[in-house]
Every structure is written in structure tokens, then in C-alpha cells.
C-alpha positions, -999 to +999 in steps of 0.1 A: +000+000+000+013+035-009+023+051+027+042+084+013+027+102-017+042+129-039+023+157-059+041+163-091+018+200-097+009+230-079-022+253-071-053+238-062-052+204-077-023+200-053-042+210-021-070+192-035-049+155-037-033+165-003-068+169+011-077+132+001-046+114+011-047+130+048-084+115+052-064+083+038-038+086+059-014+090+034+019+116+040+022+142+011+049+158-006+050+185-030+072+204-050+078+239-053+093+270-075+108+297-058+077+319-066+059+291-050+081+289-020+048+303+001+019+288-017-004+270+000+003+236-021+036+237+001+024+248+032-003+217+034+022+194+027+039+173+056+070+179+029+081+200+004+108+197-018+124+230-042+125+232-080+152+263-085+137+285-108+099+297-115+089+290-152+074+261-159+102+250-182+128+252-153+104+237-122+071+219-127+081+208-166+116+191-152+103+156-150+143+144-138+140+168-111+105+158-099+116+119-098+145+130-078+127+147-053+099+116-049+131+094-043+150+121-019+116+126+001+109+089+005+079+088-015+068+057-031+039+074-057+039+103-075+003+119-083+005+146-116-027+164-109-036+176-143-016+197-166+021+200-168+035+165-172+003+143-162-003+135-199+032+128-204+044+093-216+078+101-207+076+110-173+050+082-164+080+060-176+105+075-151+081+077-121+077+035-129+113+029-139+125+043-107+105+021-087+076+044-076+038+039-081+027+061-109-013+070-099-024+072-136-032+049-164+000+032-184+025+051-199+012+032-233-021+046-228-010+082-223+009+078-259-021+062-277-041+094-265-023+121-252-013+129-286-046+137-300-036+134-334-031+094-328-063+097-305-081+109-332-063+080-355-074+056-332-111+066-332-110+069-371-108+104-376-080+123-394-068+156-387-068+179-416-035+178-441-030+209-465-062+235-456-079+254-479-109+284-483-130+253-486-118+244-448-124+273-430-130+281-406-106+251-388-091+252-351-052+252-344-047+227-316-017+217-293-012+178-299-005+178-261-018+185-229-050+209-228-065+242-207-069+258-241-034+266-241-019+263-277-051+267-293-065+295-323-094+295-345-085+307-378-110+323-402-085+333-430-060+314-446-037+340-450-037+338-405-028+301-409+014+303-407+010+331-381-013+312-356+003+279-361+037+298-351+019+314-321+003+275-315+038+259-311+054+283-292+023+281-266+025+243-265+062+242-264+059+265-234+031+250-214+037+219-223+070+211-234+058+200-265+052+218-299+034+198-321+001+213-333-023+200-357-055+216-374-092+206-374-123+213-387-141+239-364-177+236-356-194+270-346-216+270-314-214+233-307-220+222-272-185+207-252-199+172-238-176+150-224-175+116-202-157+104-172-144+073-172-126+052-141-110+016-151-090-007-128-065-032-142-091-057-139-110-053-169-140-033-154-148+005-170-170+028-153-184+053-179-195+085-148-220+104-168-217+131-190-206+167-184-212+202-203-183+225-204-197+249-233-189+279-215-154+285-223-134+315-232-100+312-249-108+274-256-105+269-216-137+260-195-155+281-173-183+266-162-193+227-157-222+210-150-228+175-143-248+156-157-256+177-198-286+188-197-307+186-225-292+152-241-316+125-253-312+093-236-301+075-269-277+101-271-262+099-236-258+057-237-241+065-277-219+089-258-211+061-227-205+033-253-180+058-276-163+067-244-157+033-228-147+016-263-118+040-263-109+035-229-108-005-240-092+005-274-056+012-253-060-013-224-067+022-202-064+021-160-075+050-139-093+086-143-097+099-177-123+120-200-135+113-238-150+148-248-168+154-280-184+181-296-220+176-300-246+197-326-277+184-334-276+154-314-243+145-333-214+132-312-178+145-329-151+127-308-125+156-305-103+141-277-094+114-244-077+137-216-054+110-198-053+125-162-079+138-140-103+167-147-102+201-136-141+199-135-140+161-119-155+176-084-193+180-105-192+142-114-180+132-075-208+157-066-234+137-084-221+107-078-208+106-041-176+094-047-135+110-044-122+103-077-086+108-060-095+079-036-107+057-060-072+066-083-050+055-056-072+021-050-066+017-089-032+023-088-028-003-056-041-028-075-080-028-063-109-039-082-140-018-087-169-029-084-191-041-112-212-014-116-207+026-110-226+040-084-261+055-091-260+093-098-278+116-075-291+149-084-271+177-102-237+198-098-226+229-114-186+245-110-174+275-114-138+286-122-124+321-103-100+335-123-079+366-116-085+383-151-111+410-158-132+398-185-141+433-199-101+440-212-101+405-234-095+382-200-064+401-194-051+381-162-047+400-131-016+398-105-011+413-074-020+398-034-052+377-025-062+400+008-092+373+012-110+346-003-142+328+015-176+315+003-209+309+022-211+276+040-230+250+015-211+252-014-173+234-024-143+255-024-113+239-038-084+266-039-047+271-038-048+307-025-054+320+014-052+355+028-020+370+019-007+352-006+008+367-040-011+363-075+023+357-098+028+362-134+044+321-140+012+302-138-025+300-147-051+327-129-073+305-117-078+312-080-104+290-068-133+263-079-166+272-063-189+239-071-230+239-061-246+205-056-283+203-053-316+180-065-324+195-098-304+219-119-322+254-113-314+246-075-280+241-081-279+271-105-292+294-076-274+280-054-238+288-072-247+318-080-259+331-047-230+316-029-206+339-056-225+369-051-216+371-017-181+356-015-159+377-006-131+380-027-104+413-017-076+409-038-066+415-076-100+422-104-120+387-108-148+373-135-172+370-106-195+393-116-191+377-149-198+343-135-230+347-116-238+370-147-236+336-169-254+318-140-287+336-146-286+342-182-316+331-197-300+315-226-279+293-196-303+284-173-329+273-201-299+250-215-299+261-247-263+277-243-232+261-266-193+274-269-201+309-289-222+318-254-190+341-247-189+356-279-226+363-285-229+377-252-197+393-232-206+432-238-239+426-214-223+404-191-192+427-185-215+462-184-205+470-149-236+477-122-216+489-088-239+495-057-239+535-057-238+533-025-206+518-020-183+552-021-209+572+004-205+541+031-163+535+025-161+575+029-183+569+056-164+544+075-134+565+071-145+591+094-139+564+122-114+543+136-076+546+136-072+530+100-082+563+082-070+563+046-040+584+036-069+603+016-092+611+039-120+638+034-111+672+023-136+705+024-128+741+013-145+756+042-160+741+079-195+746+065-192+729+034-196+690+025-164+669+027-152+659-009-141+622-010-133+603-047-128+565-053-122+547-081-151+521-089-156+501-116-128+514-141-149+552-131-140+580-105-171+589-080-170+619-061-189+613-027-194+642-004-212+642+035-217+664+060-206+666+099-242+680+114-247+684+155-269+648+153-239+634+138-228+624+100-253+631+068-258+628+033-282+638+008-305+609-002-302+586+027-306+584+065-271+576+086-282+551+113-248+541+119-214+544+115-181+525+127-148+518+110-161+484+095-195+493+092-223+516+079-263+515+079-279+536+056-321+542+051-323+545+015-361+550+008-375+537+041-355+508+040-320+499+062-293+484+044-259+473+058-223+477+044-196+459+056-163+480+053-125+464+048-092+484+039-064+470+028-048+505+024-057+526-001-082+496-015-115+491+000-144+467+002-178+474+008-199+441+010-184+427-025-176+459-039-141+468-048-128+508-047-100+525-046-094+558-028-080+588-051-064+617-040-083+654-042-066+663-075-051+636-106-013+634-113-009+658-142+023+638-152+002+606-161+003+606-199+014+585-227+018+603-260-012+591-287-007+558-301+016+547-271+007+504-267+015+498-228+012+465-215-016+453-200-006+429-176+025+423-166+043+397-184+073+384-205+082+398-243+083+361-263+088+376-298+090+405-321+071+404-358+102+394-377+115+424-392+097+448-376+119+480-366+115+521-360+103+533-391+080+508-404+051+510-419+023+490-402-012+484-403-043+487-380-045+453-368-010+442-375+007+418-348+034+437-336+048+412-307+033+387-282+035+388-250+034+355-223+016+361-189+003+334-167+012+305-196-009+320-222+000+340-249-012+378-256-011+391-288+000+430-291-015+448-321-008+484-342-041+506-332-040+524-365-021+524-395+009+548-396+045+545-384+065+530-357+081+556-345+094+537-310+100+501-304+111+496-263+102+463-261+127+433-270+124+391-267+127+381-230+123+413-214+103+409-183+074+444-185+049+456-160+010+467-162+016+501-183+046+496-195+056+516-228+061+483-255+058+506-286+045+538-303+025+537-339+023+573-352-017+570-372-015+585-411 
């Protein structure tokens, strides 16, 4: 029996693995970067080991290190999580060559369909040779691993060279593998997909279906367990598909078949070897720890004969530090808190305190609903997310219970274009108003007073106050009076430092108030406190392109220089943040007229990349 257990990942899925071997009784170990030396995947450990460096390429990627470490720490499995090296035959080799259980299905397995081309092979469907207008539009997709990540839809062929370039280099990054290959792609299809659990004893669970359609970037936001909407002919055609290609490749363990589905036809697109990022929905609905039952696999246990009977219906949602509204740009920065109302899952690598980096993927937190029927687990996740409080770096909450309660979502008639067709409404920001009245409010009290505090031209006049609030400036202005503090439009009933009653038309509401200097949270409101007057010397010169997030320079167009000509729209350079890739383009056409940024350079949020001079 495995006694010592390492975790060859990071984040969440790491917590999430340590979680299930301390209720097992098994000792962890993880492994760290040196920007993870902190995380909470290394604190929950009863070990740790460090991977010098922070890219992926250096630390989580180095396979030769990882095995090293299991052996130095006394481990005798090694667990990949997802991403990273799960889905790599290679390293599944090394974990089993040196003697250690690997908690996954055989390294022959993870060739057959890791590599999506030969899964595709396999399940009789070729991958598209030399493309053409006829083609179009097809997808770009990373023969390995998966999280959308060296993916691109290509509408014109003359964007073919450009986004299979941009394809490798993701892939080679996040993966460390390059190969790409292109599809057909099918517009606003729905993303169904299967679990699947086999032992080495012949036995294959298929766990029910799953709809992942909302996605942005090709990566999933929401999951539901089980699809709604499918046809019970459709559902068992799905099971049978999904099972015949775990068969097809002798396959042990956890692992998905997903397939794109319109019109009640099933398009196998691909088998993900490794656990799920979504697999909590499925244990939701079926009452089971797909960890667990991954260890009992791998320790040679037999399942039983049949899979346990599925119980009512789960719906996750993925936090990402990104703001939806400025094309998912991803977010950095420190995670002042992060809690959700009791009833609901929270699976997260991030606690008060910790740092948001630039090295790895933005997704905070899982937040997964169970209920009876689907509109109560629909509520239920949405409610839970509207009052989480989550103090820290810009989020897609809003954006998430926004998608909750869409009535294209919860009548099931959404697919993957959901995003597309509808991010302008679900991004329109609505604030509370009255959030600046009760953080200016709050300030009035208590030793923690912000370094802005209020300001007023004269005793008798209102004090002047301004916050930052959704991406606008509000000016807020009250009044010291002999019964105490007022404001036009509502009745003060009380004031403290960390909280504020108002009576806005006959009715008492309550604002909870938290400062983490000058940034403040009322209820689940974020502001920012401005000084009196703006810095005059905060200007870029017209057509300046700063960059958005902060990040690493991967590449410069080739050939591109001061002086050039260039086009609105042109790709200019690409930048990498969080192991995705974000494409820089010329606002107008005109002329360079300043190029700062050069390959590897590491920038911040607004730094000056370049300057295109319009015609």
C-alpha cells in the first residue's frame, strides 16, 4: 500500500490531492518554484521539496528533477494532478522505472491518446492535411496536454502560418511539447464530455456526462454534471464511444473522452489521460472522491461491477484573476481574502495573503454547487458567488453569476459561442452606488483612516471624498451635522470603521467596510481611494501600446523596426503572462516611430512596449 505520496503539480489540484490522502492517511509531498516557495500547495504538505527557478520549463516541466525529489523525500507514488507532465508518456515511464507507483493509467495509454492526433487515428478520424478556403473556418490545436493553451481559430487562410507559429510556441511553453495540428471547427457546438474510471481488472465505469460549453479562450468556465438537454439515446451513444476508447488502449485510472456535439451528433475531439479540472461535478453527483478511487486503482484494487447511481445535479465555477471586460487580461497582485458561504465546495490554492504571480494560470479558486435539480443548483452557485468575498486583484465574478442567470444558460440552450454572442452585457458594470458614500463613511472612524481622507474648502461645506469604482472616479461628499454624520439621499443610522447602515427610501441596508490601504471593500464591492486632484504627469503620447498585464516579451514580428510601416490590426509582438500568450497589435495604420520592447524582457502593467504614429 502507498504510505508516502508525492504531488508532481501546484495550485489547487495540489491542495486538492493532499486533502484526500490526509483523510487516507497518506503523507504528502510537493514540490515547489521559488515563486511558490509560500503557496499554499507547500504549506499543506507534511513535505516539500524546491525546483530552482519559476517557469514552468525550469520547475514543474523538469520531469528528472520531480523523480528526484519523490526518491530524496521517500515517496513511493507520484500523483500529476492535471496539466504540466500528467499527460506525459515520458515522465510516467520515469516515475515506474524508478520504482515508484505512478497513480495514472500506463505510460502506453498516455501515448495512444495524449497525442490527439493518434487519438483521433485511433477513433478513425483524421486531422486535416493541407487547408484550404474550402476548410475554414478550422481550429489550431496543441497535440499535447490541454487548458486551451496552444489553441486558435483561424477564419483566414492567410492567418494560418501566423497562428500555427503562435500554437507551437504556446504548446512548447506550457507543455513542453510543440506539435500542433488543425481541425475542422464547428461553430456553437455544445463541449460534452465523459468520465471514465477503469482498474487493471477489466472493469470501465463510464461516470455520466458533463457540459463544459462555456469557455473562453478554448479553456472552461463553467461545468455541469450531468448535460442537460441530451436524449437518452444520445447519452448511452456517448457512454459506449467513451468506454470503447478506454478499451481500445488497455486504459487504468481517471480519464475523459469529450466530443463536440450539434444536433444530437457526437464529434469525438479528444481522451484527456489525467484527472479533470471539473471532476468535483461528477464526484458531486455521484458521491464518490475520484482521488480515492485513483489511488485504489493504482494499488491494484478492483471496482466494483457497476458505478454508483447518480444523485441529483452539480454545477462548478472557475475564479480566475482576469477581468473579462479588457479581453480576459489576467490580473496579478495579493489575494487580501478569499471565503464563500457555508454549502457550497471550495477547492483553492490561495489564502489571505498570498501573491497572485505572473508564472502560472489565474485561476484562484473552484466554487462547485450540488443540489436536487439543476435550477437549484444554478441558484445555489450563483448566490454563494455573489456574496463571496473575494479582496484581492479584479475577478470574473461578476461575470460568472452573470452567466449563472442568463436566460440562454439556465434554459440549457447555451453552446461554446455563449461568450462571444454575449460578453458586452455580461461585463456592463452595475456597482452598488452606494458603496463610495458608506467606505467614505467608515473613514471618518477608527484609527485606519486612509491616507486620503476627506477634504472640504471651508468648515461649513460637505467633505469631498473620490474612489475609483468600476474602471470610473465617483466623487462622494457628507456632511458633519450636531446629530452626527449626513448625506443627501439617505438616512445615517450608523457608522463605525467596519461598518455603515444607511435608510435609502425607508428601508435599512448594511455595508460591511474592509481596507487594505488605499483599497476598499464594501460588501463585495471593490474601490479605490484617489487623491483630491489627478497626477498631471500621467500621460502617454497618442498611439503609445503599454502593456496590459505584466508579463514576458516572447517575440518580435520578424522584421519589424523604427520606421516601419504597419497596419491597424498588424501583430506587432506577443507577449506570455500566466502561460498564455497575448497578442499586441498596431491601433491604427501609420508608423512605428518607438520600439522599447525586446524578446525576454520581463514588463509591468503600463509599461511603454511601442509607439505607432496614425496617417
Amino acid at each position: 500500500m502507498i504510505g508516502t505520496l508525492l504531488v508532481a503539480n501546484r495550485g489547487e489540484i495540489a491542495c486538492r490531492i493532499a486533502r484526500t490522502c490526509r483523510e487516507l492517511g497518506i503523507r504528502t509531498v510537493t514540490v515547489h518554484s521559488d515563486a511558490d516557495e509560500n503557496a499554499l500547495h507547500a504549506r499543506v504538505a507534511d513535505a516539500t521539496v524546491r525546483l530552482p527557478g519559476a517557469a514552468p520549463a525550469d520547475t514543474y516541466l523538469r520531469g528528472d528533477l520531480i523523480v528526484k525529489a519523490a526518491l530524496d523525500a521517500g515517496a513511493d507514488a507520484v500523483h500529476p494532478g492535471y496539466g504540466f507532465l500528467s499527460e506525459n508518456p515520458g515522465f510516467a515511464r520515469a516515475v515506474l522505472d524508478a520504482g515508484l507507483t505512478w497513480i495514472g493509467p500506463p505510460p502506453e495509454a498516455i501515448e495512444a491518446m495524449a497525442s490527439k492526433t493518434r487519438a483521433k487515428k485511433l477513433m478513425g478520424v483524421e486531422p486535416l492535411g493541407d487547408v484550404t478556403e474550402a476548410d475554414l473556418p478550422v481550429l489550431v490545436k496543441a497535440a499535447a496536454g490541454g487548458g486551451g493553451r496552444g489553441m486558435r481559430i483561424v477564419r483566414r487562410l492567410e492567418d494560418l502560418d501566423a497562428e500555427l507559429t503562435a500554437a507551437r510556441a504556446e504548446a512548447l511553453s506550457a507543455f513542453g511539447d510543440g506539435e500542433v495540428f488543425v481541425e475542422p471547427y464547428l461553430e456553437n457546438g455544445r463541449h460534452i464530455e465523459v468520465q471514465i474510471l477503469a482498474d487493471t481488472h477489466g472493469t470501465v465505469w463510464p461516470l455520466g456526462t458533463r457540459d463544459c460549453s462555456l469557455q473562453r479562450r478554448h479553456q472552461k468556465v463553467v461545468e455541469e454534471a450531468p448535460a442537460p438537454g441530451l436524449t437518452p439515446e444520445l447519452t448511452d451513444s456517448l457512454h459506449t464511444m467513451a468506454v470503447r476508447a478506454a478499451r481500445a488502449v488497455d486504459y487504468a485510472g481517471a480519464g475523459t473522452v469529450e466530443f463536440l456535439v450539434s444536433a444530437d451528433t457526437a464529434h469525438f475531439l479528444e481522451m484527456n489521460t489525467r484527472l479533470q479540472v471539473e471532476h468535483p461535478v461528477t464526484e458531486a453527483v455521484f458521491g464518490i472522491d475520484l482521488v480515492a478511487l485513483q489511488i485504489r486503482v493504482a494499488e491494484g484494487h478492483a471496482l466494483d461491477d457497476d458505478p454508483p447511481r447518480a444523485h441529483g445535479h452539480a454545477i462548478e465555477a472557475r475564479l480566475y484573476a482576469e477581468d473579462p471586460a479588457r479581453a480576459w487580461a489576467p490580473q496579478t497582485g495579493t489575494v487580501h481574502r478569499l471565503t464563500v458561504p457555508d454549502g457550497v465546495r471550495l477547492d483553492t490554492g490561495y489564502t489571505g495573503g498570498d501573491p497572485i504571480g505572473v508564472h502560472y494560470d489565474p485561476m484562484l479558486a473552484k466554487v462547485v454547487a450540488h443540489a436536487p435539480t439543476r435550477a437549484e443548483a444554478l441558484r445555489k452557485l450563483a448566490g454563494a458567488l455573489e456574496r463571496a468575498e473575494i479582496h484581492g486583484p479584479t475577478t470574473n465574478r461578476d461575470l460568472l453569476v452573470r452567466s449563472l442567470r442568463h436566460e440562454e444558460f439556465t434554459t440549457a440552450r447555451m453552446d461554446t459561442g455563449f461568450y462571444d454572442r454575449h460578453l458586452d452585457d455580461l461585463t456592463t458594470a452595475t456597482p452598488d452606488p452606494y458603496a463610495p458614500l458608506a467606505a467614505a463613511l467608515a473613514d471618518t472612524h477608527g484609527p485606519s483612516r486612509s491616507r486620503f481622507g476627506g477634504w472640504r474648502n471651508l468648515p461649513s461645506q460637505p467633505h469631498l471624498k473620490r474612489y475609483a469604482m468600476a474602471g470610473e472616479e465617483h466623487e462622494v461628499h457628507y456632511r458633519h451635522t450636531r446629530e452626527g454624520l449626513a448625506a443627501d439621499g439617505v438616512r445615517v443610522v450608523r457608522v463605525t470603521s467596519d461598518l455603515v447602515v444607511l435608510e435609502v427610501d425607508g428601508v435599512q441596508r448594511r455595508f460591511e467596510v474592509t481596507r487594505y490601504g488605499d483599497e476598499v471593500y464594501v460588501n463585495t464591492t471593490a474601490l479605490r481611494a484617489l487623491p483630491r486632484f489627478p497626477d498631471p504627469t500621467a500621460h502617454h503620447a497618442p498611439g503609445s501600446l503599454l502593456a496590459p498585464m505584466p508579463g514576458t516579451v516572447v517575440r518580435v514580428a520578424e522584421g519589424l523596426t523604427e520606421g516601419a510601416e504597419v497596419q491597424a490590426g498588424q501583430p506587432l509582438l506577443w507577449l506570455e503572462a500566466m502561460k498564455m500568450e497575448h497578442k499586441i497589435t498596431a491601433p491604427a495604420t501609420g508608423m512605428l516611430t518607438a520600439l522599447h520592447a525586446k524578446p525576454g524582457q520581463q514588463v509591468e502593467p503600463g509599461a511603454l512596449l511601442a509607439v505607432v504614429h496614425g496617417l
